[in-house]
N, C-alpha and C positions, 0 to 999 in steps of 0.2 A: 504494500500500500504506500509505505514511504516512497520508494522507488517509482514508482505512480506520481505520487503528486509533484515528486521533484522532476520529473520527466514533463511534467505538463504545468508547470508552475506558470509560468507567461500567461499562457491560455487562461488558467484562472483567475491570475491579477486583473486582466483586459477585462473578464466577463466579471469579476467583480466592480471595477471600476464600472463598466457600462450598466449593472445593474444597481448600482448606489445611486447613479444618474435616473434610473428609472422609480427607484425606491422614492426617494428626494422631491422626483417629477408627482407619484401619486398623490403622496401629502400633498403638495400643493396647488397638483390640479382639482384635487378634491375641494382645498378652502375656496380656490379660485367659481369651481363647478357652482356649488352651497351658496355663496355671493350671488354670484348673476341670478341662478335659478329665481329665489329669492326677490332679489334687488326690481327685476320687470315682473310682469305680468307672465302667467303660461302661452297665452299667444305670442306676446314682445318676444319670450325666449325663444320660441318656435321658429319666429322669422331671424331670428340674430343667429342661433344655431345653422339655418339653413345657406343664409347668406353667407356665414363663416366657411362652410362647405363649398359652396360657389368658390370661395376665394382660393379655397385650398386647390380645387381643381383648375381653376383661371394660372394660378402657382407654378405650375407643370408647361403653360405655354410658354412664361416667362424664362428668356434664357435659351429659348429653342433645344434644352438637352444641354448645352456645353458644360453642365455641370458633369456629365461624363468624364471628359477628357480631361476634364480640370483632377476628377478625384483618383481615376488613370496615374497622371503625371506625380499627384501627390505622394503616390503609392512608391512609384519605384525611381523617379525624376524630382524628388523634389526642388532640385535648384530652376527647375522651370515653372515653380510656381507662379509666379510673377507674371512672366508671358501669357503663361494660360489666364489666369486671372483677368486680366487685360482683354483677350477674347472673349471671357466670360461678361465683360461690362460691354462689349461691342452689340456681343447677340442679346443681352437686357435690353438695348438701347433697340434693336430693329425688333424685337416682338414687341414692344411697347403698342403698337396701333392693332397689333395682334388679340393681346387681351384687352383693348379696351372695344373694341370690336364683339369680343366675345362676351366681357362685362353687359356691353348694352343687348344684346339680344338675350341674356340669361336674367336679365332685370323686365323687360319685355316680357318675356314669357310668363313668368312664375312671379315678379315681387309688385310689378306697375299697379298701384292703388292698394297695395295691402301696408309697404313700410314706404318713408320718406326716400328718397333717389340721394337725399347726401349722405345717410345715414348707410344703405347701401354701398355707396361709394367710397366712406371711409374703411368699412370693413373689408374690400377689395384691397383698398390700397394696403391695409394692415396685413394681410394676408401673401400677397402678392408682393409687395414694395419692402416689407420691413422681417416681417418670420421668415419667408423664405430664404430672405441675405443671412439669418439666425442659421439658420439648419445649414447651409452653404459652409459657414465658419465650423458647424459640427462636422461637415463631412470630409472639408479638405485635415479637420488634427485628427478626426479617425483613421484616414490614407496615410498620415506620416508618424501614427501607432500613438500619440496624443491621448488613450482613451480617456484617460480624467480629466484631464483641461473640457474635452468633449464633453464630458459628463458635468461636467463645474458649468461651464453654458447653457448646458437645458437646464440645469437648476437657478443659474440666473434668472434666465431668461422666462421660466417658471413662474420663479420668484417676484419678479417685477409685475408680470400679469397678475397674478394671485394677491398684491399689492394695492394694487388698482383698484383692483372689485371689491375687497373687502373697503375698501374707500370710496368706490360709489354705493356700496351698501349702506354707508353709514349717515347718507345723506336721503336716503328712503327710496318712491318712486320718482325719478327723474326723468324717467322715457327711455325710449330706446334710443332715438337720435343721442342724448346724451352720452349714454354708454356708448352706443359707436365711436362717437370721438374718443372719450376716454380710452377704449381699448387699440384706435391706433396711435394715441401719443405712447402708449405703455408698448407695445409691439415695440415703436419706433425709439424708444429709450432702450429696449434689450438689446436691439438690434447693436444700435451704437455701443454699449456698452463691449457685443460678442469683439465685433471688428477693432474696435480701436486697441480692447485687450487682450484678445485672444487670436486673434489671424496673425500669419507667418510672413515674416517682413523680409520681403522680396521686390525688387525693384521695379515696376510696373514696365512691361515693353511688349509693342504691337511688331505681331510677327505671321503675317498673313498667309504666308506659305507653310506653316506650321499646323495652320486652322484649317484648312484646305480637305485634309485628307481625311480630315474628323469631323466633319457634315454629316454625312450620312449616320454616321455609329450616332452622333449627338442626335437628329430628326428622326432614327428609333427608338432612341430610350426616350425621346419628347413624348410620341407615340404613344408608347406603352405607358408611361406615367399617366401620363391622360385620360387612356383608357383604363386604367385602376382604379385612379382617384371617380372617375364618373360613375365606374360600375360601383363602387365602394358610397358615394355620397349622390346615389341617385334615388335610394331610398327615402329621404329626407324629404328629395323637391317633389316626388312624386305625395307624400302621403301632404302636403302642403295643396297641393292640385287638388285631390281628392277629397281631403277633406277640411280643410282651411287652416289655418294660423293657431288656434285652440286646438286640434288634434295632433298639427305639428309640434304643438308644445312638449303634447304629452310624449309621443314618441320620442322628440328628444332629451326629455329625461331621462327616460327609458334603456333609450339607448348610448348617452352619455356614460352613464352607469356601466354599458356593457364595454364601453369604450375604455373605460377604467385597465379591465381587465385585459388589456392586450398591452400595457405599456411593458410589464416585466417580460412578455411573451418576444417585445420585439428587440428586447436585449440579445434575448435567444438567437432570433432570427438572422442578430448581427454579425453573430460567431460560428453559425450554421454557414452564412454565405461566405468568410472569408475561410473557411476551414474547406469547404466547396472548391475555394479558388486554387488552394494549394494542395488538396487531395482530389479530385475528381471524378475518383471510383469509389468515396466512400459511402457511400448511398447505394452500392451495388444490389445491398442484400435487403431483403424484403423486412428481416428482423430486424433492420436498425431503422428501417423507416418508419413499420409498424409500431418502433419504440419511441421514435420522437413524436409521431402523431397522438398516442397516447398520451406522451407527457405534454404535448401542448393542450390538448382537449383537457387534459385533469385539472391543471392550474389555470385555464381561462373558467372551468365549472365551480370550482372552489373560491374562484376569485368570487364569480358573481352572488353565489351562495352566500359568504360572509356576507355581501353588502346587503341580499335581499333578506339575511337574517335579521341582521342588524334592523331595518326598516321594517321588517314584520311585527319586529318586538318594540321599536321604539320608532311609531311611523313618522313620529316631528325629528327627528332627530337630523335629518340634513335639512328643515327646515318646512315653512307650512307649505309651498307648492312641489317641492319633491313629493310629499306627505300625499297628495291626489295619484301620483303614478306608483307610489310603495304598493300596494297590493301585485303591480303587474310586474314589478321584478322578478318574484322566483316564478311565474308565469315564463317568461322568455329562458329559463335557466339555461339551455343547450343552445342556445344564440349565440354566445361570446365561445363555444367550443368550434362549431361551424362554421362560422365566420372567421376566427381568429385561424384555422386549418386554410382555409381556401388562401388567407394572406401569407403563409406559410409557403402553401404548396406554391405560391406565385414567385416566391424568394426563392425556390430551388430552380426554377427556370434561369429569372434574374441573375442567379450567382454562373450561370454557366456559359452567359452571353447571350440565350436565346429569347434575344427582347422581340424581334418578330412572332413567334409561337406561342409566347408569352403576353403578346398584345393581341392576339388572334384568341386565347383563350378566357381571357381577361373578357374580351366582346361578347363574347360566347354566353358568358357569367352573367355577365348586365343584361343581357335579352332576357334569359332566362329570369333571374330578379324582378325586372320589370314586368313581363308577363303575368310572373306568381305573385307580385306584392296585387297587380289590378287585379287579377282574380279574386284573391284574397279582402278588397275593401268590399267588393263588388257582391262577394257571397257573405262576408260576414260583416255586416255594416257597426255591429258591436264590439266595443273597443279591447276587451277580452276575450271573445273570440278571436281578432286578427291576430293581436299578440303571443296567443296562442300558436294559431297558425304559422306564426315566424320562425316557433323549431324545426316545422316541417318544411320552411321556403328554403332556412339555409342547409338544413339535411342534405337539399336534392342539388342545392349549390355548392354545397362540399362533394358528392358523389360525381358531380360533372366536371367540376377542377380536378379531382384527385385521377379518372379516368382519361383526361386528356395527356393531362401533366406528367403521370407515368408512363401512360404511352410514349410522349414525346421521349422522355430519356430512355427509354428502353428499345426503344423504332432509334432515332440518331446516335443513340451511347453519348456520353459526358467529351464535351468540347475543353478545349485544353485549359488550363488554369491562369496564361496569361492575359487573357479577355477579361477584364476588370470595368467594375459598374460601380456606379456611387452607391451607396447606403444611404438610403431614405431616414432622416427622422420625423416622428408622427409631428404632424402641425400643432394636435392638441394630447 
């Protein structure tokens, strides 16, 4: 056993550091969560939830992918971070008309006459303009093995949202518009905060012929991002559609809670892909798959369990408007196990290069979701019924990921270990 852990010591330190970050993250997503909930109304939260989701997807346009090659170069070139970096502010600059493009027809669609257009557009910009440069400063100190500084930033960055809300909490109801602003001055303080203290001081230099050959690979991971984040936060805008701003509420309470449960999980995920990178047959055997799908299902059902115990036995306890969706949490219980799996099974794609197969399954995923969520309001127009119903959508959403996904690496076999992808951190 000694000889074990001294063998793999590194490994440990990294995934302890990345799960103190994740630990750190729960506390004070949770105070953060408890505030807003709180703070608005259940419809205000339902639209600010939704609209944060908009932004996290809008997120993925920005930058067209070059967050690739940037976290590429970090990995095994660090002295080129600089240059890259540089290209990374070029393609910021030309998707810019991009997402704001996409901003207005996704405000069109789903928000026009339900929340204010600035109020909207703050939380774009928070999302898009300011967290995302956050997670950019996480990805490139995770490439250059940084994991606690990495880790020290989402808990800033954390920390300062969680900051906020407990500070517009204390000022009662203020609107939504209000907290929109608030939470992109607080975005835009973490952000500043990552960059100026934590990014790797390298000399800014445009180097066009460098960028050239990293298009392509960058407008696939853009790709696939996009199509994750949509299939992943299309739940929200649809059940917003269907059944207005007070049902959105509720589910995103609901599912905030479930959201909880996947932070320690994507610690996991973080050491699964880079361990991917550099072993590429180790997933060969059907027991060590069958072993990590287990342990991620067990720790995202236990996660949600505590929380919906907790709120069983003490329904005010995250506060009087969580207190109306407490009964439907251990309702969804195998939600955050399905769900949390298919994000899973999408990271062992992502770790192996195959962002095309991976964005093609990813689409797959969201069809299917979207069909079963409208099914689903459609047949059971009662709020406990659908919710119910959600163990079954993502069952058959996990059963269609996991059959593709395996397919895939078992049909192509594991692409080599020098194709390197950034590592995503959760927005929230």
């Amino acid at each position: 056993m000694y000889r074990l852990i001294k063998r793999h010591f590194g490994v440990v330190v990294d995934y302890v550091s990345l799960l103190a970050g994740s630990a750190g993250r729960l506390v004070l997503s949770l105070a953060y969560f408890v505030s807003v909930a709180n703070a608005l109304t259940i419809a205000e939260f339902g639209l600010f939830a939704t609209a944060s989701a908009t932004g996290i997807v809008l997120s993925r346009i920005a930058g067209l992918g070059f967050v690739s090659p940037l976290y590429r170069i970090a990995t095994v070139k660090p002295r080129l971070i600089g240059t890259y970096t540089t290209g990374l502010l070029v393609a910021f600059g030309l998707s810019v008309p991009l997402v704001a493009l996409a901003a207005w027809a996704f405000y069109a669609l789903f928000f026009a006459g339900e929340m204010h257009p600035a109020a909207f557009a703050a939380i774009v910009v928070a999302e898009v303009a300011f967290w995302r440069v956050l997670e950019i400063v996480v990805i490139v100190n995770n490439g250059i093995g940084r994991f606690a500084r990495g880790a020290a930033i989402v808990i800033v960055g954390s920390a300062v949202r969680a900051a906020a809300a407990v500070g517009f909490a204390t000022f009662g109801h203020a609107g939504l518009l209000a907290w929109s602003l608030v939470y992109m001055a607080a975005n835009g303080v973490a952000m500043a905060i990552a960059v100026l203290g934590f990014y790797p001081t390298w000399r800014l230099r445009l180097a066009p012929r460098l960028y050239a050959s990293r298009w392509r690979d960058s407008l696939s991971v853009a790709g696939a991002e996009i199509v994750f984040y949509l299939q992943s936060e299309l739940d929200k805008l649809l059940v917003l559609s269907f059944g207005g701003p007070h049902i959105a509420g509720i589910y995103a309470l609901v599912m905030r809670l479930v959201d909880l449960t996947a932070l320690p999980v994507r610690s996991f995920n973080t050491m699964v892909v880079q361990k991917l990178m550099k072993t590429p047959r180790w997933l060969d055997g059907w027991r060590i798959r069958c072993g990590l799908e287990g342990l991620v299902a067990a720790v995202s059902v236990l996660g949600l369990a505590a929380l919906g115990g907790l709120l069983h036995v003490y329904p005010d306890a995250l506060g009087h408007n969580v207190a109306e969706a407490a009964p439907l949490v251990l309702i969804a219980l195998l939600v955050p196990a399905f769900r949390n799996l298919v994000e899973y099974q999408s990271e062992l794609l992502y770790a192996q290069g195959k962002t095309t197969s991976r964005a093609a399954v990813l689409a797959v995923v969201g069809l299917i979701k979207a069909a079963l969520l409208i099914l689903l309001f459609r047949r059971f127009p009662d709020e406990t019924e659908w919710i119910l119903g959600l163990n079954g959508l993502f069952f058959a959403l996990w059963l269609a990921s996991a059959a593709m996904t395996y397919t895939l690496l078992d049909w192509t076999g594991f692409s080599h270990a020098g194709r390197f992808r950034p590592i995503r951190q959760p927005a929230e």
